[in-house]
N, CA, C and O atoms as CSV, one atom per row, in Angstrom:
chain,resi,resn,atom,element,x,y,z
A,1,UNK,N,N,-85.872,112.416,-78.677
A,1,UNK,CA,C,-86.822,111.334,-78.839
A,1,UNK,C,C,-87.579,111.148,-77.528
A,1,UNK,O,O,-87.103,111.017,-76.401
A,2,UNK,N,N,-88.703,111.161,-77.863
A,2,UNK,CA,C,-89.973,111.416,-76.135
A,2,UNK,C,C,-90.219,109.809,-76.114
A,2,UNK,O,O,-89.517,109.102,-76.837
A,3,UNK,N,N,-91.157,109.270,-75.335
A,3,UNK,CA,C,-91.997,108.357,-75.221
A,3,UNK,C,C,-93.490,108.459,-74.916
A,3,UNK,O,O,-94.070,109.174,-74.100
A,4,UNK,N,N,-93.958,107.565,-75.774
A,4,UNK,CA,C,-95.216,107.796,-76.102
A,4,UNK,C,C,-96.139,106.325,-74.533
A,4,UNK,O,O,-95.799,105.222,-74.104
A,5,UNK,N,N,-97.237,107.215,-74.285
A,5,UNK,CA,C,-97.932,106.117,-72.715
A,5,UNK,C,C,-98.815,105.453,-73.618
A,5,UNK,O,O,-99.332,106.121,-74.514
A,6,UNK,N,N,-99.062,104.248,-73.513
A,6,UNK,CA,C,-100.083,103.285,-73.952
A,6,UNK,C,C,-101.117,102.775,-72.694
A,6,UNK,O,O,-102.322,102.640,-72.904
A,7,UNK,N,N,-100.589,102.544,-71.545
A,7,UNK,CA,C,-101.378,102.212,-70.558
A,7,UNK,C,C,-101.171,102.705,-69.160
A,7,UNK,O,O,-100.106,102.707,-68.542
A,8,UNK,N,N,-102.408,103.145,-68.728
A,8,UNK,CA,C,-102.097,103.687,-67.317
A,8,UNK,C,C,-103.019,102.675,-66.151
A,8,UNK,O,O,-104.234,102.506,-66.259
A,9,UNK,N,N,-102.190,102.081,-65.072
A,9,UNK,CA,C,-102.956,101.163,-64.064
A,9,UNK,C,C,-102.254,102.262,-63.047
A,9,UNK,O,O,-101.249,102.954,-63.205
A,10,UNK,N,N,-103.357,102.130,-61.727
A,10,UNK,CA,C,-102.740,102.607,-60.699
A,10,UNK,C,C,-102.160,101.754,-59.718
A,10,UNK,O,O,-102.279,100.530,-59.774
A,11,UNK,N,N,-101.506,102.378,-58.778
A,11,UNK,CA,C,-100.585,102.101,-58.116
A,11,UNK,C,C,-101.655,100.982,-56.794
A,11,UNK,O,O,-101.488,99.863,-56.308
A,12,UNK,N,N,-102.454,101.793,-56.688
A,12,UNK,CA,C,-102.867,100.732,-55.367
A,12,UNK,C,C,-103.645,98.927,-55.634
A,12,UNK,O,O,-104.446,98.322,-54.922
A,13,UNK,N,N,-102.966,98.509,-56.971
A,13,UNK,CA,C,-103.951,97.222,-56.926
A,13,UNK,C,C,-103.684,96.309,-55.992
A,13,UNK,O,O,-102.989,96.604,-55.020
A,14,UNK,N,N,-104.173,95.146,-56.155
A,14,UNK,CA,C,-103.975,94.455,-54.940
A,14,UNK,C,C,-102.787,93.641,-54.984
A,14,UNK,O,O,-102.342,93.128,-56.010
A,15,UNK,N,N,-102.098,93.503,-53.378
A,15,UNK,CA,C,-101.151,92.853,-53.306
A,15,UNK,C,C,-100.774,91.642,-54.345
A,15,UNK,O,O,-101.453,90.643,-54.578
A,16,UNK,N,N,-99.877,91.898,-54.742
A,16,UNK,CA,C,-99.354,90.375,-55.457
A,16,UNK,C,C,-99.803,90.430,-57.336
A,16,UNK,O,O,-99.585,89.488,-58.099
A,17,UNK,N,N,-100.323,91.499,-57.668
A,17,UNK,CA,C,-100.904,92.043,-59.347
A,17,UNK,C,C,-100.039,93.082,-59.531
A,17,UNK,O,O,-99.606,93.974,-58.802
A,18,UNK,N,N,-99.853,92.700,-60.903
A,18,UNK,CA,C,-99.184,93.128,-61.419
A,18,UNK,C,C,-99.097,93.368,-62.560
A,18,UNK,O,O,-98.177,93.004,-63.292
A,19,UNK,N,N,-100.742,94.490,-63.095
A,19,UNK,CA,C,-101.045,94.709,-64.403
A,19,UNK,C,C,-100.073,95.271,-65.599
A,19,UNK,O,O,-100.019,94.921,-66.777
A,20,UNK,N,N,-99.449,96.098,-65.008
A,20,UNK,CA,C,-98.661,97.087,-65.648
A,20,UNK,C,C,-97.589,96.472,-66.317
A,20,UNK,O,O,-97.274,96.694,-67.486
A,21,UNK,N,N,-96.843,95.417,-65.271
A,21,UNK,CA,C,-95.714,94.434,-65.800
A,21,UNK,C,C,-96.481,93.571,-66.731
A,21,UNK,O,O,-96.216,93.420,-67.923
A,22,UNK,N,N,-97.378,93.061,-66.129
A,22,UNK,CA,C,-98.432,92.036,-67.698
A,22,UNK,C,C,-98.120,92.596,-68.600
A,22,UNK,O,O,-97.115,92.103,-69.113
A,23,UNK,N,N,-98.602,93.674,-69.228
A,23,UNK,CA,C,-99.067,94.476,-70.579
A,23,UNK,C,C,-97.640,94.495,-70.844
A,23,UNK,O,O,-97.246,93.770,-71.757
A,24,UNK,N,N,-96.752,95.233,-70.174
A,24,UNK,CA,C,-95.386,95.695,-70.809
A,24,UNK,C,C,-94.921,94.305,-71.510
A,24,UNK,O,O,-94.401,94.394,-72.622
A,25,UNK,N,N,-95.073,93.097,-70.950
A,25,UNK,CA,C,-94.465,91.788,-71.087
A,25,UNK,C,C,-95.297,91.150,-72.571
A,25,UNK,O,O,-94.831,90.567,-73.550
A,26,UNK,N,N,-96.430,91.477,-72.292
A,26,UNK,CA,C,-97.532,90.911,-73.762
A,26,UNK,C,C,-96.983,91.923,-74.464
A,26,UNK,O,O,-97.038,91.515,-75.624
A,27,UNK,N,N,-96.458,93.053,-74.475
A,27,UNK,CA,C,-96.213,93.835,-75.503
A,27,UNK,C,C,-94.669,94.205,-76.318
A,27,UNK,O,O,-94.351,94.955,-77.242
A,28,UNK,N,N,-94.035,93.369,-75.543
A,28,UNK,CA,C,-92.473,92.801,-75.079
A,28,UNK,C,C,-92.554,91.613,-75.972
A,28,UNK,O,O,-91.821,91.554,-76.959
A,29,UNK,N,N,-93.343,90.725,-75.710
A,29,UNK,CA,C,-93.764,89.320,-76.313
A,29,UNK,C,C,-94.302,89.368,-77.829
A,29,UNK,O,O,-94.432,88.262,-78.353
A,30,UNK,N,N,-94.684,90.663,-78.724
A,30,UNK,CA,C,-94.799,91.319,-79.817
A,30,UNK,C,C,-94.357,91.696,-80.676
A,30,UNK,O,O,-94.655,91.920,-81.849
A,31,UNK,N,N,-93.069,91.831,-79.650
A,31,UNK,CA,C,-91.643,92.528,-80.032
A,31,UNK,C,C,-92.005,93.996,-80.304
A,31,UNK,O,O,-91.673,94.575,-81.339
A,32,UNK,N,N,-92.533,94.420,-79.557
A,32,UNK,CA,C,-92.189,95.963,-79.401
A,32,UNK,C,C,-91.857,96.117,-77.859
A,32,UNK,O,O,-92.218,95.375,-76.946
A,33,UNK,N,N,-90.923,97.492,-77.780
A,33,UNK,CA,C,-90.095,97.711,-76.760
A,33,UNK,C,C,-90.556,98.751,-75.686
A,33,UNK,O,O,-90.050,99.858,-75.503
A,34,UNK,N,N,-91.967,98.011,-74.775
A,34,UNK,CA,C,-92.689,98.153,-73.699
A,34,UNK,C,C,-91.408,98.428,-72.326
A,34,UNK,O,O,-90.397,97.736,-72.207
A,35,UNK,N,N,-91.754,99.487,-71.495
A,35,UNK,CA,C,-91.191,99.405,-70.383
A,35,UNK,C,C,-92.357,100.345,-69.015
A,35,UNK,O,O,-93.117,101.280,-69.264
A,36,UNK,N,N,-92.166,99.809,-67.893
A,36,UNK,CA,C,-93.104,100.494,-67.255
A,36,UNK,C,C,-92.437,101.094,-66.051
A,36,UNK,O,O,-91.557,100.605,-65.342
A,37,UNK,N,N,-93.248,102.658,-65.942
A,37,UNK,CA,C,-92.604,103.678,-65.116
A,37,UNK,C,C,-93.431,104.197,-64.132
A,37,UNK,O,O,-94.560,103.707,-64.156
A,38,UNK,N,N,-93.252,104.959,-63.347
A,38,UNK,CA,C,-94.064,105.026,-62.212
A,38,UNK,C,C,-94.003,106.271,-62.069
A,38,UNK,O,O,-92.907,106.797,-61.880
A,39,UNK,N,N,-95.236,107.067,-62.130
A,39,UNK,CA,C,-95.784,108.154,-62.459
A,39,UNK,C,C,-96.143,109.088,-60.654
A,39,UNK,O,O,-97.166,108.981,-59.977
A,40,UNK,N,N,-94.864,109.942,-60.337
A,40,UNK,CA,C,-95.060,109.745,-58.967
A,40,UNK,C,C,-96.496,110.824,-58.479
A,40,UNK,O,O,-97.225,110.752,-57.489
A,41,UNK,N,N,-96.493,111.812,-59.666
A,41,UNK,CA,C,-97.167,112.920,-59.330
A,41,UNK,C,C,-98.817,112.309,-59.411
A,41,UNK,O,O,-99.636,112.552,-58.525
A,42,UNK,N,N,-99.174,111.357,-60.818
A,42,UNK,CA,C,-100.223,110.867,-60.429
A,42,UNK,C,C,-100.484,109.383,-59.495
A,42,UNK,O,O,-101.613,109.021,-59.162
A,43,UNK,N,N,-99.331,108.689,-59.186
A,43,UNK,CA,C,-99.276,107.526,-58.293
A,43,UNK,C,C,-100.353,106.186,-59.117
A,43,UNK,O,O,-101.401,105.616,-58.815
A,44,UNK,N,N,-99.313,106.129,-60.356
A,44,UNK,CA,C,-99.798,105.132,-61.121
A,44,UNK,C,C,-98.336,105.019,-62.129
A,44,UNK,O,O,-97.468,105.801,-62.518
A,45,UNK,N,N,-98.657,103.533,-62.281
A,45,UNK,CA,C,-97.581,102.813,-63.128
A,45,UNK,C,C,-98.317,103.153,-65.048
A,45,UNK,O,O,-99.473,103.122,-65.469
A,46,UNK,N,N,-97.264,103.386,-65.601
A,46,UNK,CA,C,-97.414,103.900,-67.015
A,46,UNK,C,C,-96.795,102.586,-67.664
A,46,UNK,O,O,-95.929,102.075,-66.953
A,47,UNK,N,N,-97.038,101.970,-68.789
A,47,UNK,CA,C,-96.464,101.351,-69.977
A,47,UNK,C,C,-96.244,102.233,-71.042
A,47,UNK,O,O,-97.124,102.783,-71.704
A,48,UNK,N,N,-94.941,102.353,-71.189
A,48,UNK,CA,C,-94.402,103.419,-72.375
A,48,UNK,C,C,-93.554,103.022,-73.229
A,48,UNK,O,O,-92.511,102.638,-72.700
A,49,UNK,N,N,-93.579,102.949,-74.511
A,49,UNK,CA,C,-93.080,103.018,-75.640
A,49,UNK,C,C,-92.229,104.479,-76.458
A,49,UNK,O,O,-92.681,105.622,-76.398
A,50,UNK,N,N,-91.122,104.145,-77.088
A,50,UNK,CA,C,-90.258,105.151,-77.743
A,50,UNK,C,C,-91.439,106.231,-78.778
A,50,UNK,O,O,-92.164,105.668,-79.598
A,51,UNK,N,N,-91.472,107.095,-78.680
A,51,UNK,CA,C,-92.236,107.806,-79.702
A,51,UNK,C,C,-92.321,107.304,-80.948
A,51,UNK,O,O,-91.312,106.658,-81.230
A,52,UNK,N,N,-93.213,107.349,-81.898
A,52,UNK,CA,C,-93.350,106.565,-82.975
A,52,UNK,C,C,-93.644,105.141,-82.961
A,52,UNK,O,O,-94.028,104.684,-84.038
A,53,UNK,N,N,-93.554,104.396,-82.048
A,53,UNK,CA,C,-93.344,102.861,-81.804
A,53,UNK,C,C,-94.987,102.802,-81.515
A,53,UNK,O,O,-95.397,101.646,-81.610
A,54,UNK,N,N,-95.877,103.636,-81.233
A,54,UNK,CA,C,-97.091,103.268,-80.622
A,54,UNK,C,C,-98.053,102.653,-81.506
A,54,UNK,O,O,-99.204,102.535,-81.085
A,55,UNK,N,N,-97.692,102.135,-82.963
A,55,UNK,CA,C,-98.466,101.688,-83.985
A,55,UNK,C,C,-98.377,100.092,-83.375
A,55,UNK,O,O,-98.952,99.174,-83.959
């Protein structure tokens, strides 16, 4: 079972934001099962969902 990316923010926003955790949390708050990972090769935070879950 993979996970499917819904949103990509990068890593350098500004101190104290925290887009990536937003979205995962509004999408958490939906009840679907948002988590966010940090993408080292492109240096951006991902919101990802279980495969299939991206409906």
């Amino acid at each position: 079972m993979g996970e499917k990316v819904l949103e990509r923010f990068p890593a350098g926003g500004p101190r104290g934001s925290w887009p990536a955790e937003e979205c995962a949390a509004a999408l958490r708050a939906e009840g679907r099962p948002a988590t966010v990972v940090m993408d080292l090769r492109t240096d951006a935070f991902l919101v990802v969902v279980p495969a299939g879950e991206e409906n």
